[in-house]
C-alpha positions, 0 to 999 in steps of 0.5 A: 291250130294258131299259127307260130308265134311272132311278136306276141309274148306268149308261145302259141298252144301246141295242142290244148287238150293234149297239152293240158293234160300233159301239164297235170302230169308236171304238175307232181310239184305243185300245193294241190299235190302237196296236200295230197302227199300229206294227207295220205299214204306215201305212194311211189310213182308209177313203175317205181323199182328201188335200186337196192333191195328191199330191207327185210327190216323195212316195216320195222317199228322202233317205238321211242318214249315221249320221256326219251326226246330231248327238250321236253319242258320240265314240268311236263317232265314230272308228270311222266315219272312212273308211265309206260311209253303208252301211257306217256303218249296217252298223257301227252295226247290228253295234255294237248288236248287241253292246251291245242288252243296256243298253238291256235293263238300264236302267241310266244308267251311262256305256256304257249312256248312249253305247249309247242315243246310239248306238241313236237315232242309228242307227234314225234314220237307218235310217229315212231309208236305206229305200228302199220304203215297205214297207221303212221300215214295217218298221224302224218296227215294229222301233224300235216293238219297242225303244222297248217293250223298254226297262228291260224287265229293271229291276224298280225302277220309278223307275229303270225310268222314268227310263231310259225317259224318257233313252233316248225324249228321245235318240230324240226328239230325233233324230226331230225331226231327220227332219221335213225328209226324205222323207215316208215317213220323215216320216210313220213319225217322227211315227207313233213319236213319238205311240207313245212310252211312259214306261212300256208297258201292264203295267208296273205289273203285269198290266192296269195301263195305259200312260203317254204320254212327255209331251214329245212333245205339242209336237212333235207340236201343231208337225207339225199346225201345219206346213201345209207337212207333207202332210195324211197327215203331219199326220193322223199328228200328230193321232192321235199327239196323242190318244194323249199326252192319253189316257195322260198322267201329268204332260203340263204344263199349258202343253202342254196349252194349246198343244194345245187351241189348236192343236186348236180352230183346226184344228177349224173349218177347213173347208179341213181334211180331214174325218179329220183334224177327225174325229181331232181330236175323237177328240184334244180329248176327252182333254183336261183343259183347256178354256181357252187360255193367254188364259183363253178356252174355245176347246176348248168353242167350237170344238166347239159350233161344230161340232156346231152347223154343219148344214153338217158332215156327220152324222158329225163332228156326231156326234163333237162330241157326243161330244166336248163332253160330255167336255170339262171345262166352262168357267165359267159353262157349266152341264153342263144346257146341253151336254145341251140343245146334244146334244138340238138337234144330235140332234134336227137329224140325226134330220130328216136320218137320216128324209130318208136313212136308208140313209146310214150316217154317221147309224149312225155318228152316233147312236152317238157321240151315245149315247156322249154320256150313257154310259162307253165301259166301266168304266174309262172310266167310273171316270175320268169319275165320279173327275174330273167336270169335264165333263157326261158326269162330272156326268151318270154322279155325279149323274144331274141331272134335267133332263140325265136327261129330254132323255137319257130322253125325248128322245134314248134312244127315237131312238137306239134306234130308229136302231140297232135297224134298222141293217140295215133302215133306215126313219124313225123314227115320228113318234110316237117323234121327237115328244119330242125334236122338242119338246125342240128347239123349247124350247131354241130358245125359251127367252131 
């Protein structure tokens, strides 16, 4: 095993094996997931139990006309007098077939823009006709494959961009529409509205990453605010949240307050289900802010609190290390106190993992507290040194002393020790827990 880390920028490997496949685990935000979530049936993590029960209308369908959205082009309009909602949808679909290629194309001419209309209205209303859950997972997939082929043959960015962002607003907009209908169709509406992208992974050439559609955030921050919505419902919003914050470009600042106020409430609801705190961690990492509109930190309270309540499983303390190390630091909050906040959260889990060493949640744990001190890779690591705005930024740029000490002394052999026997678990010796314990007790006793 290398030794600690000095001088160099980067954080030794804890335990390589172990800890990449406890990366594949964090990894439930990144494009990869993404396209899967869109291409299939919408799966709930593992153990997931919705706090409420379940509606005996669940799977209820509320199959609405292509006639009945508003925004439908009039001369498309006229050709629908007379039908049946199945035939509407059957001439709608046989329209688009003809007309798939302006979507293609990208250019907002006339025809291309009554096209767009066409198209949004008619996938919206796809979503309400199905009748299986299988069913509306798979026009999901397929309006995930158009929204993916839009422009897709422009070559001037600017325009490529500018159509994109015309045809998901008209999108969008009909989406928004469906959030009264049958919770399958919900839950897909939502799911789609957190994939969308002004501009998907490559467009600016190979590697170069995707751009979130900024509008959706409101949108979405309103699904997670709507406790009349189902938790799975509300889950998806969350999810869908921290992908518009992890690809934002141009997310207005405005917006970024409502979601960090949105997201901090949620956050120390203990009526909440864990997941959907747990994806709110995952959500609030991304942000660039950490104040309200108020100027109050509450991105950086609400996950102090959290990491802080020996009441929260591991798990999630865990994730709100993870979380306020990445945060941009409010006032007056120097980045050696997060450290020293990590250092008695992990020193607390430590007395717990010697406790129950075969419970899991404390791998889980200990992973994200690593992730405290360390990039999750290059890029990620170029962002955090490029901004460095938050403890982990200033902890990659400048290595500060003190920061370097609790991670090096105290926390490293710890976290080491943890993943290193993941498949045999056993306490971690007293010897090895000693620095950190005492770490703790300074932090405790200091005025």
């Amino acid at each position: 095993m290398p030794p600690p880390p000095t001088s160099d920028r980067r954080p030794a490997p804890v335990f390589g094996r172990t800890l990449r496949f406890g990366l594949l685990i964090l990894a439930a935000g990144s494009a990869a997931a993404d396209a899967q979530e869109a291409q299939g049936d919408f799966v709930a993590p593992p153990g997931f139990r919705p706090t409420k029960e379940t509606d005996p209308d669940w799977f209820r369908s509320d199959p609405r006309a292509v006639s009945s959205f508003e925004g439908l082009p009039a001369a498309f309009a006229d050709t629908l007098i007379g039908m049946t909602p199945e035939e509407e949808l059957q001439e709608a679909q046989r329209y688009m077939r003809r007309q798939s290629g302006k979507l293609r194309f990208g250019k907002l001419d006339t025809a291309s823009r009554e096209a767009v209309g066409v198209w949004s209205i008619w996938r919206a209303a796809q979503l309400t006709s199905a009748e299986s859950r299988l069913e509306v997972a798979r026009i999901k997939s397929e309006i995930f494959r158009d929204m993916s082929g839009l422009a897709s043959i422009e070559r001037v960015p600017a325009k490529k961009r500018q159509f994109r962002n015309f045809a998901l607003g008209e999108l969008l907009r009909q989406l928004k529409t469906l959030l009264d209908a049958g919770n399958p169709t919900r839950l897909n509406a939502v799911v789609l509205m957190g994939l969308m992208r002004t501009a998907p992974p490559n467009a600016a050439g190979v590697g170069s990453p995707p751009v979130s559609f900024a509008p959706a955030l409101p949108v979405l921050v309103g699904v997670l605010d709507d406790v009349a919505q189902h938790d799975a419902i509300r889950a998806a919003a969350v999810r869908g949240i921290g992908r518009v914050l992890r690809d934002e470009e141009t997310v207005p600042t405005q917006d970024e307050f409502l979601a960090a106020a949105s997201l901090s409430n949620w956050l120390v609801d203990k009526d909440q289900h864990l997941w959907i705190r747990r994806s709110i961690l995952e959500a609030m990492s991304w942000l660039d802010v950490s104040l309200d509109q108020a100027r109050k930190p509450v991105v950086y309270d609400a996950t102090k609190k959290t990491l802080s309540d020996a009441t929260n499983p591991p798990f999630l303390r865990g994730a709100a290390c993870r979380t306020i190390a990445r945060i941009p630091l409010p006032p007056r909050v120097q980045e050696s106190a997060v450290a020293e906040l990590i250092a008695a959260c992990a020193a607390d889990l430590a007395d717990g993992y010697n406790n129950r060493p075969a419970n899991r949640e404390y791998l889980i744990a200990f992973w994200e507290i690593y992730l405290s001190f360390a990039a999750i890779d290059e890029d990620d690591e170029r962002v955090l040194m490029r901004e460095g705005d938050s403890m982990l930024g200033k902890f990659l740029n400048n290595r500060p002393a003190a920061i370097t000490a609790i991670f090096n002394q105290g926390v490293l052999p710890v976290i080491r020790h943890v993943l290193k026997n993941s498949k045999s678990p056993r306490p971690i010796p007293p010897a090895t827990l000693a620095p950190l314990q005492n770490q703790a007790a300074a932090l405790v006793a200091k005025p």
